[in-house]
N, C-alpha and C positions, 0 to 999 in steps of 0.2 A: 203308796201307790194309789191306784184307783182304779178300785171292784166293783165298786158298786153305785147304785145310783136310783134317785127319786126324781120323777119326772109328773111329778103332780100337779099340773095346770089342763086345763081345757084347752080345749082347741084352738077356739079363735081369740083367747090371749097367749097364746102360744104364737102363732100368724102375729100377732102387734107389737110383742115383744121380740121375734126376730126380724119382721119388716117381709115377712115372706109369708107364701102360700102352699096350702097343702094342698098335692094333687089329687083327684077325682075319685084315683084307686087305691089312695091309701087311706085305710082303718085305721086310724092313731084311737089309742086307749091309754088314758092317763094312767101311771104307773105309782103306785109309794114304792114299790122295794125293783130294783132289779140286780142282777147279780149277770157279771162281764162270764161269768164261764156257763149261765147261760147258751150264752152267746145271742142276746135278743137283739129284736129289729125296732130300733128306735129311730124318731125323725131326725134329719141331718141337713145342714145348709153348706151348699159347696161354693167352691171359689167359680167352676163352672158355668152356675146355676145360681148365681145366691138369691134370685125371685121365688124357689122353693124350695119346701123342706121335703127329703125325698126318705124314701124308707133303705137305712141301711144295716148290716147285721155287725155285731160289737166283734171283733176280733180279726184283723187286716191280713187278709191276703193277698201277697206281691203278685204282681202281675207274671210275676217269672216262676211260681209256680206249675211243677211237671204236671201232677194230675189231684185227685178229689182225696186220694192217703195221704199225700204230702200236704194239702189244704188243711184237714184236721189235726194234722201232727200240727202243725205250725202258726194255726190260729189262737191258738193259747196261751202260744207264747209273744201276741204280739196284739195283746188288749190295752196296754200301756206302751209309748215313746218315749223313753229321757230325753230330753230337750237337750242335755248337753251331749248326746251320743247320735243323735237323728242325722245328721250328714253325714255321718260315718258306718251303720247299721244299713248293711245290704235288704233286711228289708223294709229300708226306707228311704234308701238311698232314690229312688223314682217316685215316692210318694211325698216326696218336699214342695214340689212345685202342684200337686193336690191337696190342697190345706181345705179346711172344714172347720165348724163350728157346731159343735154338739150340746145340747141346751141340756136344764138340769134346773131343778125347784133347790137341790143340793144331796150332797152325800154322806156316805156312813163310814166311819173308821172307827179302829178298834187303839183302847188305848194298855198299857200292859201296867198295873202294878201289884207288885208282888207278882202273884202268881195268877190273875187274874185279868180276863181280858174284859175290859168295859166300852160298849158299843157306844159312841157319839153321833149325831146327826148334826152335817155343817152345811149353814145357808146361810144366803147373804142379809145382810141386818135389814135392808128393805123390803123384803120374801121378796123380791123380783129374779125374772128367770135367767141363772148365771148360764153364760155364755162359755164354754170349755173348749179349747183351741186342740185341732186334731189334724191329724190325716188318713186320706182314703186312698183307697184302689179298685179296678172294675177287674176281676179276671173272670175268665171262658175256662168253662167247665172244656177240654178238650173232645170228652167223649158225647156229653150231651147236645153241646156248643149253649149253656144256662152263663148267660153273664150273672156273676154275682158282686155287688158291690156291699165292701167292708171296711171300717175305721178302725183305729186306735188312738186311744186319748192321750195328749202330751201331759209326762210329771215334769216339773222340778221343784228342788229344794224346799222345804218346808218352811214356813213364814213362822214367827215365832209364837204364833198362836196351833200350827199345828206341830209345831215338834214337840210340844208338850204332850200334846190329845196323840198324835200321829208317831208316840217316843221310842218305836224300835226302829223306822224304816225311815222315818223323818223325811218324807215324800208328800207331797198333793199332787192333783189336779191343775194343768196352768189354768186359771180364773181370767179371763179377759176384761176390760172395761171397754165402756161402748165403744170408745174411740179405739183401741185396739183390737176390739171386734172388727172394726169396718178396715182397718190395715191388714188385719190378718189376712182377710181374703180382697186385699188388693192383687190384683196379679202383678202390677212392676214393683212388687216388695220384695228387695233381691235379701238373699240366702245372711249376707253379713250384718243386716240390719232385724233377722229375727228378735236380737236378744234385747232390741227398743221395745217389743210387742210381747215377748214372754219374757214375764216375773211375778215371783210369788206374788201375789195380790197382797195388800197392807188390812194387818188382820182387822182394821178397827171396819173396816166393811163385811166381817163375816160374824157371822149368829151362830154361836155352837152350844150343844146341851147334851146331857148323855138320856139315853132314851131302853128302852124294855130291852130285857137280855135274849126274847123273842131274834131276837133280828140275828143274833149267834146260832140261832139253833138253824141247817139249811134242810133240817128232814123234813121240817113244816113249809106250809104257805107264809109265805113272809108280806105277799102285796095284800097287804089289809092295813088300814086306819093305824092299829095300834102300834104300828114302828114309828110312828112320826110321834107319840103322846112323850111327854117329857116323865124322866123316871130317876129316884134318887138314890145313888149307891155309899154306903158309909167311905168306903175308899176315897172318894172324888175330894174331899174338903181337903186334902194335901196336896191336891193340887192348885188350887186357884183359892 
């Protein structure tokens, strides 16, 4: 699946690497470590809007949402979309035709052997800012009338560079390329031609390294420098 995420770029190549602008009132702060159960406000490019990156909060709430207990029950459960279930999940069912593009410097998965879980850091071989294909929603707070706008990032299937790294859930991130970027949020890109635009990404475009067992531990501060330093566990030589 996909938990977490590094959002380590600056501003204005952030702006040049999505072709968009951030607005006036939003404080974007480069991120190394963020975690979906959080639930943080990271920048978002919509099918909408795609001239700017807007501040939205990580975990989607339907718009058919009764009130602000059913928002928290339900946001948790819906930080991640499988791509091959998205037409068919009620709370996604409305949020297909809001598609989004959620940037990312790259992310953190954990890999299992033996008994042990080893934290990997995965980014694309050129450090340039992957593009991760999503969907949103606006819902109104009924009692406050507070619109809040919220995503969920699309998984599927695991490329075979993450089912090794990724080898309990054998899930990612869908990784867009440019030209799928810019279809994803075409808006005449009907519902049957999605699976032209999501698929695993082909691993020889992704960088992965296993990095400090810091990033495991969630009672610390995790956004600091050292999640991203490269670290070497005796386990890993079985794999690769």
């Amino acid at each position: 699946m996909c938990f977490t995420l590094s959002i380590q770029v600056d501003k204005h190549r952030l702006e040049k690497s999505l072709n968009a602008r951030f607005k006036g009132d939003f404080n974007f702060e480069p991120a190394y470590f963020l975690s979906a159960f959080d639930f943080p406000i990271v920048p978002v490019k919509i099918i909408e809007n795609p001239n700017y990156l807007l501040p939205m909060q990580w975990g989607l709430i339907p718009e058919w949402t009764k009130n602000s207990n059913e928002a928290l029950q339900i946001r948790s459960k819906t930080l991640n979309a499988r791509f091959e279930s998205l037409l068919e999940k009620p709370s996604f069912q409305k949020s297909v035709i809001k598609r989004c593009i959620v940037p990312a410097t790259g992310f953190f998965e954990w890999q299992h052997i033996g008994g042990k879980k080893i934290p990997w850091f995965i980014g694309l071989l050129n450090e340039e800012v992957m593009q991760l294909a999503g969907v949103y929603s606006s819902w109104t707070n009924t009692i406050t009338g507070e619109i809040i706008n919220t995503f969920s990032i699309i998984t599927t299937p695991a490329n075979p560079l993450l089912e090794k790294i990724h080898n309990t859930k054998k899930r990612m991130p869908a990784i867009l390329t440019p030209n799928g970027a810019d279809r994803w949020l075409d808006q005449n890109l009907e519902t049957n031609s999605f699976s032209q635009v999501i698929e695993p990404i082909d691993p020889v475009y992704l960088n992965a390294y296993t990095v400090s067992p810091i990033v495991s531990n969630p009672r610390i501060n995790r956004n600091i420098p050292d999640v991203l330093t490269p670290y070497s566990y005796p386990e890993q030589q079985s794999l690769f």
